[in-house]
C-alpha positions as CSV (number, residue, x, y, z in Angstrom):
1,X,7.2,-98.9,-67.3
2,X,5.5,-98.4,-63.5
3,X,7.0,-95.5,-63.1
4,X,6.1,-94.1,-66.7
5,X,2.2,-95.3,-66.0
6,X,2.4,-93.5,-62.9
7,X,3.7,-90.5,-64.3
8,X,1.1,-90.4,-67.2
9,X,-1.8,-90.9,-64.8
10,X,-1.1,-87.8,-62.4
11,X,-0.4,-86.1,-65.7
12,X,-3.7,-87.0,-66.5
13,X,-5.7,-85.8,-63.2
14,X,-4.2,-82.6,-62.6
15,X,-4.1,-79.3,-64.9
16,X,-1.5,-77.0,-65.6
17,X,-2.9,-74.8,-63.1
18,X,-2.4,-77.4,-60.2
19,X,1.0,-78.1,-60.8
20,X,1.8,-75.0,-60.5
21,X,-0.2,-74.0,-57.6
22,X,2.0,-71.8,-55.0
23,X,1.2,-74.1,-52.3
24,X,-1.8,-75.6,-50.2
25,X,-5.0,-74.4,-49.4
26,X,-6.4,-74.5,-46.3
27,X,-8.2,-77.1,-44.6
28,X,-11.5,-75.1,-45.1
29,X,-10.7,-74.8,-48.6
30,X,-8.8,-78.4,-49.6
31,X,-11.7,-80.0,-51.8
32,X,-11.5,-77.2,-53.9
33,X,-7.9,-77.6,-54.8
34,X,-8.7,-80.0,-57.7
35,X,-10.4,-77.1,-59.7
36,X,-8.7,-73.6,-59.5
37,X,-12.1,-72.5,-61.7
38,X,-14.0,-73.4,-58.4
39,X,-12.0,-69.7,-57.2
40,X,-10.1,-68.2,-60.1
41,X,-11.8,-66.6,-63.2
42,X,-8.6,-66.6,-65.7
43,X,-10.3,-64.2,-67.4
44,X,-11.2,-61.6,-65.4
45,X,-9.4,-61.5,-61.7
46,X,-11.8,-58.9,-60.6
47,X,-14.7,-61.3,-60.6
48,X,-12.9,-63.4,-58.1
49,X,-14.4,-62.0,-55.0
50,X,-18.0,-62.8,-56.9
51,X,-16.7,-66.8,-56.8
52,X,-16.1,-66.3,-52.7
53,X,-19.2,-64.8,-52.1
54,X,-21.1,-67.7,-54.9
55,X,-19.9,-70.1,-51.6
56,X,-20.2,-67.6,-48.5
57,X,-23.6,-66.8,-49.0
58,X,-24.5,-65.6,-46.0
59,X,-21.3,-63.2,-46.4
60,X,-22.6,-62.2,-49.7
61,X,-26.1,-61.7,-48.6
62,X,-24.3,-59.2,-46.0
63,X,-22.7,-57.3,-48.0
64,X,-25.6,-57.2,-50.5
65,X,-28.0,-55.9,-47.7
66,X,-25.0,-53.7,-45.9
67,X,-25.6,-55.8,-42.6
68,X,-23.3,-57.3,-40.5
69,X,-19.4,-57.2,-40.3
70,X,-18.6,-57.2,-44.4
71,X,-21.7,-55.4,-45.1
72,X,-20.6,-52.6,-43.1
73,X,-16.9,-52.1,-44.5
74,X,-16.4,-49.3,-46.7
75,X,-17.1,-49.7,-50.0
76,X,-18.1,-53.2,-48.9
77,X,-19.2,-54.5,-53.2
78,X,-16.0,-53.4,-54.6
79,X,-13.9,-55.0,-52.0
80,X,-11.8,-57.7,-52.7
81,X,-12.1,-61.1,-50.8
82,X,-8.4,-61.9,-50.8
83,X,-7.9,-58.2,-49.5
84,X,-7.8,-59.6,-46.1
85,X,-8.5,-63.2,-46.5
86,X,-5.0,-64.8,-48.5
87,X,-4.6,-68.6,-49.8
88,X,-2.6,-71.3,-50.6
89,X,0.0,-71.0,-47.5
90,X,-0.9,-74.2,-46.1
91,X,-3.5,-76.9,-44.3
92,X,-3.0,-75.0,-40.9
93,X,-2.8,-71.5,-42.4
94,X,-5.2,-68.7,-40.6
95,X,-6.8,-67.4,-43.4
96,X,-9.3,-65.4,-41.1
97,X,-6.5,-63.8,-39.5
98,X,-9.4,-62.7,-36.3
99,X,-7.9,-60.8,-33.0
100,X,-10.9,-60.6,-30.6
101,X,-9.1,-57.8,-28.6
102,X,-8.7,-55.5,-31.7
103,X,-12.5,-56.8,-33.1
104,X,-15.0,-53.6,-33.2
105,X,-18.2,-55.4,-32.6
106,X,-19.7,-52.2,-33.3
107,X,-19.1,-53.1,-37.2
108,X,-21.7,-56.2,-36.6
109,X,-25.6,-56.3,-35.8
110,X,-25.6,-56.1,-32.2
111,X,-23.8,-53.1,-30.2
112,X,-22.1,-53.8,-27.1
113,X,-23.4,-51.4,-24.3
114,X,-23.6,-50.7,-21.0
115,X,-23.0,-53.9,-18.9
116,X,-22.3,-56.2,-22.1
117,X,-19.4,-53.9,-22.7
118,X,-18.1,-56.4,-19.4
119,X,-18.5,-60.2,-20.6
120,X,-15.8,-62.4,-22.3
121,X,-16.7,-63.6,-25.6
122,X,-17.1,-66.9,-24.9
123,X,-20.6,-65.6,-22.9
124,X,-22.0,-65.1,-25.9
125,X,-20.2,-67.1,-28.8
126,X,-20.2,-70.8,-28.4
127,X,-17.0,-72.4,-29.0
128,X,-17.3,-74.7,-32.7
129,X,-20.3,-72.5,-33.9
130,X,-19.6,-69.2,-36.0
131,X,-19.9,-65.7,-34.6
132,X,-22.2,-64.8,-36.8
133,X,-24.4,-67.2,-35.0
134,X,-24.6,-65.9,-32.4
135,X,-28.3,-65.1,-30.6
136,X,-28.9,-61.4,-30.7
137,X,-32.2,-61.6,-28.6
138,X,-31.9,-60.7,-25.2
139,X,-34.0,-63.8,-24.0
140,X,-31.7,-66.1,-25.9
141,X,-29.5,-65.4,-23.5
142,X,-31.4,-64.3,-20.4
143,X,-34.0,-66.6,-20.8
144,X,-33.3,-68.3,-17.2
145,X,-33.0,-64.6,-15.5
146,X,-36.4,-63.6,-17.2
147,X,-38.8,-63.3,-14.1
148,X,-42.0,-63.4,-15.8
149,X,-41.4,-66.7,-17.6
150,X,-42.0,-65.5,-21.0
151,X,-45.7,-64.5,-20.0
152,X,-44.9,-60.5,-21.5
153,X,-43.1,-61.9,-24.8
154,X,-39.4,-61.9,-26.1
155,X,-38.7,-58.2,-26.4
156,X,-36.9,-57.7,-23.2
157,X,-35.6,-54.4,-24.3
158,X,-39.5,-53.2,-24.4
159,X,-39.0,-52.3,-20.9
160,X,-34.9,-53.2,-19.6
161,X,-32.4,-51.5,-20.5
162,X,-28.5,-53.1,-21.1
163,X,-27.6,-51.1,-17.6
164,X,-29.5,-53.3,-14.9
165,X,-32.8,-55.8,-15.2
166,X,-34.0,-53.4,-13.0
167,X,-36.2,-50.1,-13.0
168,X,-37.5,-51.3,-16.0
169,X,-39.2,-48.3,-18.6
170,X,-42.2,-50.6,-19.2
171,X,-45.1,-47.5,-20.0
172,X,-48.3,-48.8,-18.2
173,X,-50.2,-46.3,-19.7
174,X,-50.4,-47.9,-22.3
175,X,-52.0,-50.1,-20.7
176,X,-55.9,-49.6,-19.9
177,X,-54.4,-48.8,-15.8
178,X,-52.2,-46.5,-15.8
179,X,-49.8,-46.1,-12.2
180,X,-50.1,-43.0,-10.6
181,X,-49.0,-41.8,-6.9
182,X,-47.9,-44.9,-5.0
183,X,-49.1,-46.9,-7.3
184,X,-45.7,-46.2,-9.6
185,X,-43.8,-47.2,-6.6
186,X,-44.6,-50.9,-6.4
187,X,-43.1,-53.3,-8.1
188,X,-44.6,-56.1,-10.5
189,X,-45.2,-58.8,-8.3
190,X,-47.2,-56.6,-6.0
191,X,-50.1,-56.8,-8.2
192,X,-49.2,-59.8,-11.4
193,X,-48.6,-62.6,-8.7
194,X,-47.4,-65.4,-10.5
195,X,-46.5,-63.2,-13.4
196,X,-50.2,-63.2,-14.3
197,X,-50.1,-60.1,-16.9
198,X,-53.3,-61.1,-18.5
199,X,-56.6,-60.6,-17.0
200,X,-55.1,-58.6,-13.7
201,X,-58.5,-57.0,-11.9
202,X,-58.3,-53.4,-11.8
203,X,-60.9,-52.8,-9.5
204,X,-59.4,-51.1,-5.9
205,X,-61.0,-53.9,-4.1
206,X,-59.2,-57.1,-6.0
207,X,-55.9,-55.8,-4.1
208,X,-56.8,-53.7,-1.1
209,X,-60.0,-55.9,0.5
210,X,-57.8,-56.3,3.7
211,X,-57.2,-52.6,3.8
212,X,-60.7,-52.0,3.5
213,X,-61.4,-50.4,7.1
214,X,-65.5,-50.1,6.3
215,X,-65.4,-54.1,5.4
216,X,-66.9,-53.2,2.0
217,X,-69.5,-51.7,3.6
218,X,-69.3,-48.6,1.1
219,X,-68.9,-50.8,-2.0
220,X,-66.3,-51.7,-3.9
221,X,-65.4,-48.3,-5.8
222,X,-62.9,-47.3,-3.7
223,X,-61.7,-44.4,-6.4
224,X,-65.2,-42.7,-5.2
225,X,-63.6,-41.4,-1.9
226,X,-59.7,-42.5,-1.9
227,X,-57.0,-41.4,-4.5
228,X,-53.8,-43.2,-5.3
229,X,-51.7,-40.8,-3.2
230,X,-52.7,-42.4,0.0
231,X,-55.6,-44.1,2.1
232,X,-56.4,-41.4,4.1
233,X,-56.5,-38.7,1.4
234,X,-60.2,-39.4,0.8
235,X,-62.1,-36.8,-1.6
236,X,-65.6,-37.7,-0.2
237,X,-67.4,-34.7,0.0
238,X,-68.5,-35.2,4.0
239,X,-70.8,-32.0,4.0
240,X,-72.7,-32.7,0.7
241,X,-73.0,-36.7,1.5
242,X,-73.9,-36.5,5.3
243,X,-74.8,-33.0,6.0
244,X,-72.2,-32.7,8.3
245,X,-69.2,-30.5,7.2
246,X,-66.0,-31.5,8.8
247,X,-63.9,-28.3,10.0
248,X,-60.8,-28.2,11.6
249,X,-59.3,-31.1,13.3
250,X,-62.3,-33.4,12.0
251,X,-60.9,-32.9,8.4
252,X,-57.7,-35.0,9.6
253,X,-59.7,-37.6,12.0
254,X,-59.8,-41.2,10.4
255,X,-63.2,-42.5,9.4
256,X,-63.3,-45.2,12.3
257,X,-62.5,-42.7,15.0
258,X,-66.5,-41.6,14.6
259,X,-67.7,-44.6,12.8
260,X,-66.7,-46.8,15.3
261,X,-68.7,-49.9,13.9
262,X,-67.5,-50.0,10.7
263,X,-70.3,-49.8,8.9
264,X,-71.0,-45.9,7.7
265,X,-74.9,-46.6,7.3
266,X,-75.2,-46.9,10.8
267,X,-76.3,-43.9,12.1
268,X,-73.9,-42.1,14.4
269,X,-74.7,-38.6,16.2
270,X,-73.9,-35.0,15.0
271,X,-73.7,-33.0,17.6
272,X,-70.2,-32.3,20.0
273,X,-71.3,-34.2,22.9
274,X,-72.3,-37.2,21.0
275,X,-68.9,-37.7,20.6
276,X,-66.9,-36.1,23.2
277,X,-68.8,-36.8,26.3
278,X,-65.9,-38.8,27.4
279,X,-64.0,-35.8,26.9
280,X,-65.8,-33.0,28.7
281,X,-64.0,-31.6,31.5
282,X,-66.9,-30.2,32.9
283,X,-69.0,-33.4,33.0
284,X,-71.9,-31.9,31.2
285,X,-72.3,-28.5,33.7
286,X,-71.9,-26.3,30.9
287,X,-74.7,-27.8,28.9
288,X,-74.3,-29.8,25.5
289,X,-73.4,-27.2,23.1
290,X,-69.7,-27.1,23.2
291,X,-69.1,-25.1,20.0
292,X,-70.8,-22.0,22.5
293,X,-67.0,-22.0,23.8
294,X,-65.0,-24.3,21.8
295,X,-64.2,-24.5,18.0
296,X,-63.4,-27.1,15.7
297,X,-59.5,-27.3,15.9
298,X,-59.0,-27.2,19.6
299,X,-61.0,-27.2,22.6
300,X,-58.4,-24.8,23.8
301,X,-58.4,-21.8,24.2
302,X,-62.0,-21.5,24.8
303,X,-63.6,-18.8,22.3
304,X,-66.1,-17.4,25.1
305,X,-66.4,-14.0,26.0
306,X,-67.1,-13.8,29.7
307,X,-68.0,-10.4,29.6
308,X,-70.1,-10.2,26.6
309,X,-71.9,-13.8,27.0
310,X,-71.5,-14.0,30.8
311,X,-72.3,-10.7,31.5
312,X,-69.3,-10.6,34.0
313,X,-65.6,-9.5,33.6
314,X,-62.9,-12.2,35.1
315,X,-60.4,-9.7,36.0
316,X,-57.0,-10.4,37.4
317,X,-57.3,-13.7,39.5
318,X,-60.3,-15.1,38.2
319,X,-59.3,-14.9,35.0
320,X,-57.3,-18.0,35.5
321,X,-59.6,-20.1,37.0
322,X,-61.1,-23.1,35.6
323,X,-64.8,-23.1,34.6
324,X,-65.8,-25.4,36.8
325,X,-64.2,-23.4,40.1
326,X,-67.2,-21.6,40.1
327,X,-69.9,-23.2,37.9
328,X,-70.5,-26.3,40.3
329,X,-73.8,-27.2,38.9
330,X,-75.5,-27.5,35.6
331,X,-75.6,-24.0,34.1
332,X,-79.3,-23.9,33.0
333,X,-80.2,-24.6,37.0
334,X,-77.3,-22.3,38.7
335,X,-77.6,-18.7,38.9
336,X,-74.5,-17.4,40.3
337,X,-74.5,-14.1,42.0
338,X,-71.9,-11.5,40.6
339,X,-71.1,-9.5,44.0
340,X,-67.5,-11.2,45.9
341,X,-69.9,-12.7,48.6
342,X,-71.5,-15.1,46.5
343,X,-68.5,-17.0,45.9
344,X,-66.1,-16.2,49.1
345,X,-68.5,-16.0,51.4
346,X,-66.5,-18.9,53.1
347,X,-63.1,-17.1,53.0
348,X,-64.9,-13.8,54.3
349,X,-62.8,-13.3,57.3
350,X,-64.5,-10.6,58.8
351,X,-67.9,-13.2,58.7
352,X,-69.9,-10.4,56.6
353,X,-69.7,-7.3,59.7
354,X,-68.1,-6.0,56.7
355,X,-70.9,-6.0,54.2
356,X,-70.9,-7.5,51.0
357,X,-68.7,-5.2,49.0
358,X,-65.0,-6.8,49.2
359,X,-63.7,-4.9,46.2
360,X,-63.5,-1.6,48.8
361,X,-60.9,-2.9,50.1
362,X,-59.4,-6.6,48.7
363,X,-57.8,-6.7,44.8
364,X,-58.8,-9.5,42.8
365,X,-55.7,-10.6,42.2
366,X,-54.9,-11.7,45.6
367,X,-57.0,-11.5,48.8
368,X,-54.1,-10.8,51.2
369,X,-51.7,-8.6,49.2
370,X,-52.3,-4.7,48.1
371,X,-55.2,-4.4,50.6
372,X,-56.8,-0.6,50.1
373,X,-58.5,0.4,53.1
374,X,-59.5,4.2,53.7
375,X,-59.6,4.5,57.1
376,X,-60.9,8.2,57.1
377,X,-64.2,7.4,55.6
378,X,-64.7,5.8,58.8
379,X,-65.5,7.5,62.4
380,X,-61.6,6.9,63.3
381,X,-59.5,8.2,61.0
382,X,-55.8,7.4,61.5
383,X,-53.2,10.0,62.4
384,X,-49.6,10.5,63.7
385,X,-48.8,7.0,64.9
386,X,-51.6,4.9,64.3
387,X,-51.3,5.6,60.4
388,X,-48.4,2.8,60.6
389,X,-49.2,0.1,62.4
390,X,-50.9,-2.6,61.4
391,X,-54.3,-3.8,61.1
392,X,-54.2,-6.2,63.5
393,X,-52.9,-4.4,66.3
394,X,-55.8,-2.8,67.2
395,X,-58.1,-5.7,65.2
396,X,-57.4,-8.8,67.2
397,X,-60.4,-11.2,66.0
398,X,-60.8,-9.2,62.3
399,X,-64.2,-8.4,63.0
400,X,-63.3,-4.5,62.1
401,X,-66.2,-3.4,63.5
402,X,-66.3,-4.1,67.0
403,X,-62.7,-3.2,67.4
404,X,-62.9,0.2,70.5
405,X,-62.6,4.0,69.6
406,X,-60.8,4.8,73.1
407,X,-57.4,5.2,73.8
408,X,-57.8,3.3,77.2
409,X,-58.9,0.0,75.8
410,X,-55.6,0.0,73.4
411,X,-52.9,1.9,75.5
412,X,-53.9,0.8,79.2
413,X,-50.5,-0.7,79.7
414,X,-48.9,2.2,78.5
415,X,-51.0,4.7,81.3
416,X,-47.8,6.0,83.7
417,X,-50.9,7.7,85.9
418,X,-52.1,4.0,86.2
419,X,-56.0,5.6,85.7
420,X,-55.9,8.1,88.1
421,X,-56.0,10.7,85.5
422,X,-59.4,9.0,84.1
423,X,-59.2,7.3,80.4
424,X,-59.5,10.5,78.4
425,X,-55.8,10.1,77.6
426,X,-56.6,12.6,74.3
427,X,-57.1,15.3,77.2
428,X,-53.7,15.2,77.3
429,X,-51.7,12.9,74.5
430,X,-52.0,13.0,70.7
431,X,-51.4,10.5,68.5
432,X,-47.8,11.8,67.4
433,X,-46.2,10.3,70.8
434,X,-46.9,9.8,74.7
435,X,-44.1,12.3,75.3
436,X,-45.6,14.8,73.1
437,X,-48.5,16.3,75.2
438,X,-49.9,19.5,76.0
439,X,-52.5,20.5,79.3
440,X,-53.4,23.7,80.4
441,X,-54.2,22.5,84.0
442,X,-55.7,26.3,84.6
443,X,-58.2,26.2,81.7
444,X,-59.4,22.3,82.2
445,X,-59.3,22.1,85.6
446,X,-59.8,26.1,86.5
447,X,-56.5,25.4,88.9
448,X,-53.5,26.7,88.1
449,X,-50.8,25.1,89.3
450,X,-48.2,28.3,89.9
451,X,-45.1,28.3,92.4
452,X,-43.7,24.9,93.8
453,X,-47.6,23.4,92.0
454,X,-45.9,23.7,88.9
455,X,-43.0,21.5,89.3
456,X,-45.2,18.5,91.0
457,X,-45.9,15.2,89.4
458,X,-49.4,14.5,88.3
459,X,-49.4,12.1,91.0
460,X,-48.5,13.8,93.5
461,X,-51.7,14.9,93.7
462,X,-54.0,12.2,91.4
463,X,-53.5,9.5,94.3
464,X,-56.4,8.0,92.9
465,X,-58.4,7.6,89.8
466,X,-60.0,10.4,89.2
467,X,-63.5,8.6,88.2
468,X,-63.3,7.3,91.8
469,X,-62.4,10.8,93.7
470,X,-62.9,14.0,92.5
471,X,-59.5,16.6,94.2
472,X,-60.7,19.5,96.2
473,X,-58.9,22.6,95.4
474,X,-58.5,24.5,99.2
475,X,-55.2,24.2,100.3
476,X,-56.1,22.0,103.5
477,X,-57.2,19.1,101.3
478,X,-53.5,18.3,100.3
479,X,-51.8,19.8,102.9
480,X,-53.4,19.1,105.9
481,X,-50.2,17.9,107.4
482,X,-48.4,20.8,106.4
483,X,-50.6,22.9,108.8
484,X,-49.0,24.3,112.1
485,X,-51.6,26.4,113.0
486,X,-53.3,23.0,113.6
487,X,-56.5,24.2,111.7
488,X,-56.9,27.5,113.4
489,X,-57.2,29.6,111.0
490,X,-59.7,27.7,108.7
491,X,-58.1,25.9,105.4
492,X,-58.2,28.7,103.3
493,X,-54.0,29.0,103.3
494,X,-53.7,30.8,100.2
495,X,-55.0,34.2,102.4
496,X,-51.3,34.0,104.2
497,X,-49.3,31.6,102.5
498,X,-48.6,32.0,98.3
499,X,-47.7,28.3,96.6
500,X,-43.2,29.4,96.2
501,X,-43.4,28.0,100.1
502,X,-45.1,27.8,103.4
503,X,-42.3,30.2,104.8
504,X,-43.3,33.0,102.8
505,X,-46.0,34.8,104.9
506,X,-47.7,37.9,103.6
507,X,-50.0,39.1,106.2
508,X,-53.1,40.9,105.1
């Protein structure tokens, strides 16, 4: 009777449809195993998938709105439920039937790119809590890697990208600064410290007051001279400002190197030597004006035309020379002469016997080399022998002039006849060699030497200098001695004797 109560009871909770149900549901689904209504529509099997997606909501608001993993499978309304998701094999059955390594989350909301192409699933999907809750922001995630501590908002992806936090694509144009030049280059933090975003000053001076070389003596608009390339790219118009137009190497010179104070309102002066004094390397002798020489981009080379502002060419030599070699004193009080004198008047040698004119014979490249002397404008022209020698053979102290004109003072050690021929030694001699010499002894002296006369040495008969003694030309004044007749028959020899010898007797 227990057993037949027992029977009729179970009979009595469960339909038809239970007991013939092919087999458990899973634990998801196992209070709805009382009513097979709750998922089966005996009337229309098609409508079953509309009884799933009457509990899966969110599913069914997916599919409705094409979103998500079942609102983007094909033909995602007409799809049956139990396509892919099978019952009633069990509590622990896998009715899901998910492989992570064969999942394309590309079917879902939220792409995988770039560097989230790398993380494990886990990074994202918390174990117990569906997939499909998952955050898809990026500062759900990166919340604690977000530098500016939510000061710029939640949309990360405004300016990151999935590659790298960094070189974000934030526009600041959009802003009411926009970055240009170096400005682009910096990062964030450079000007929003403390990721303050709001309220940042824009003015040049809120960040660059300790770069401020004129210590905000020239406002606070720096903009007005400087541009965002670089400090010392300044567009302040110099010439129209100041009056003073800066050329050459004063376009490239830093403000401080004139304005020394600081302070550009203090007055500073315009001309060269205001500023270069310390730099004039002719300690003020060439006046004040140094653009009369020198230009704006170099001080050398000089741009002054010695022969067409100085009146006198620097040829050779003197082309070389420093200015101050010869322009010792200030040049408004020195007047320098323009003959060689006036400036080598110590290295004149010849202690001015020469005159004044050394470019007769000196070049003005060198003093002592190519000297061009002509010797036959002067009363001693040089021939034969003396053309070769050199000057100071016969100019001992260089005093030119005072030098002798007479053979004897030069060639007195050379005289064989030891002066007793005189000093006339040109009587005799030319200039072509002592050996070569030519005297008619007949038609100087009006005594020809003929016979045994003609082969004597000068000597012989010059015993003495013949400025001392002046030679008789009777026979008895030489040879006296030779005389037998013991001066009988007077001294006139040649009247018996001829000059071949005193043995040769002509009687008369």
């Amino acid at each position: 009777m227990l057993l037949a109560n027992s029977c009729m009871e179970f009979a009595a909770a469960a339909s038809i449809e239970t007991l013939l149900m092919p087999g458990k549901l899973s634990d998801a689904h196992a209070k709805l195993e009382a009513g097979c209504t709750n998922c089966h529509d005996r009337s229309n099997r098609i409508s079953q998938s509309t009884l799933c997606l009457s509990c899966h909501k969110e599913v069914a608001s997916d599919v409705q709105k094409k979103t998500g993993f079942h609102g983007r499978l094909a033909n995602a309304t007409s799809l049956e439920c139990q396509a892919c998701h099978s019952e009633h094999k069990g509590r622990n059955a896998d009715i899901v039937k998910f492989v992570a390594a064969q999942f394309d989350h590309d079917r879902t909301d939220f792409h995988l790119q770039d560097a989230h192409l790398s993380l494990s699933c886990s990074s994202c999907h918390q174990s117990g809590k569906k997939y499909r809750d998952a955050p898809s922001n990026c500062v759900d995630c990166h919340k604690k890697s977000e530098p500016h501590n939510g000061q710029l908002g939640t949309d990360c992806a405004a300016c990151h990208s999935t590659v790298t936090w960094l070189n974000g694509k934030f526009d600041h144009d959009k802003t009411h600064f926009a970055l240009t030049s170096r400005h682009a280059e910096v990062t964030c933090s450079a000007c929003h410290v403390g990721n303050r975003y709001k309220n940042t000053p824009t003015q040049c001076v809120s960040c660059h007051s300790p770069d401020d070389v004129h210590q905000n003596s020239r406002g606070s608009d720096c903009a007005r001279c400087h541009s965002t390339i670089s400090w010392t790219t300044a567009k302040f118009d110099h010439a129209k400002e100041t009056g003073f137009a800066l050329l050459g190497v004063h376009g490239h010179a830093d403000c401080v190197s004139c304005h020394t104070t600081g302070r550009m309102q203090d007055p500073i002066p315009k001309d060269c030597n205001g500023c270069h004094k310390a730099q004039d390397s002719h300690a003020g002798r060439m006046g004040q004006k140094c653009d009369t020489c020198h230009d704006n981009n170099s001080w050398k080379p000089s741009k002054f035309d010695h022969v067409r502002d100085g009146r006198f060419a620097l040829p050779a030599a003197h082309d070389k020379l420093s200015c101050d070699t010869c322009h010792t004193a200030n040049v408004a009080t020195q007047k320098l002469g323009t003959t060689c004198i006036a400036c080598h008047r110590a290295q004149d040698a010849h202690a001015g016997q020469l005159g004044n004119q050394c470019d007769h014979c000196h070049m003005s490249d060198d003093w002592r080399r190519n000297i061009q002397f002509d010797h036959d404008l002067t009363d001693y022209p040089l021939t034969g022998l003396h053309a070769v020698v050199t000057c100071a053979q016969c100019h001992l102290n260089k005093q030119f002039k005072d030098a002798a004109t007479d053979c004897y003072s030069c060639h007195q050690q050379d005289d064989r006849h030891r002066g007793s021929l005189g000093k006339s030694c040109a009587t005799c001699h030319n200039t072509n060699g002592w050996n070569i010499w030519s005297f008619d002894h007949g038609k100087v002296t009006h005594f020809e030497l003929t016979g045994a006369h003609a082969k004597l040495n000068c000597a012989d008969c010059h015993t003495r200098p013949a400025s001392e003694v002046k030679l008789s030309t009777d026979c008895g004044s030489c040879h006296v001695r030779d005389d037998v007749h013991f001066g009988q028959f007077g001294r006139q020899c040649q009247r018996c004797h001829t000059t071949i010898s005193f043995k040769q007797v002509r009687m008369q």
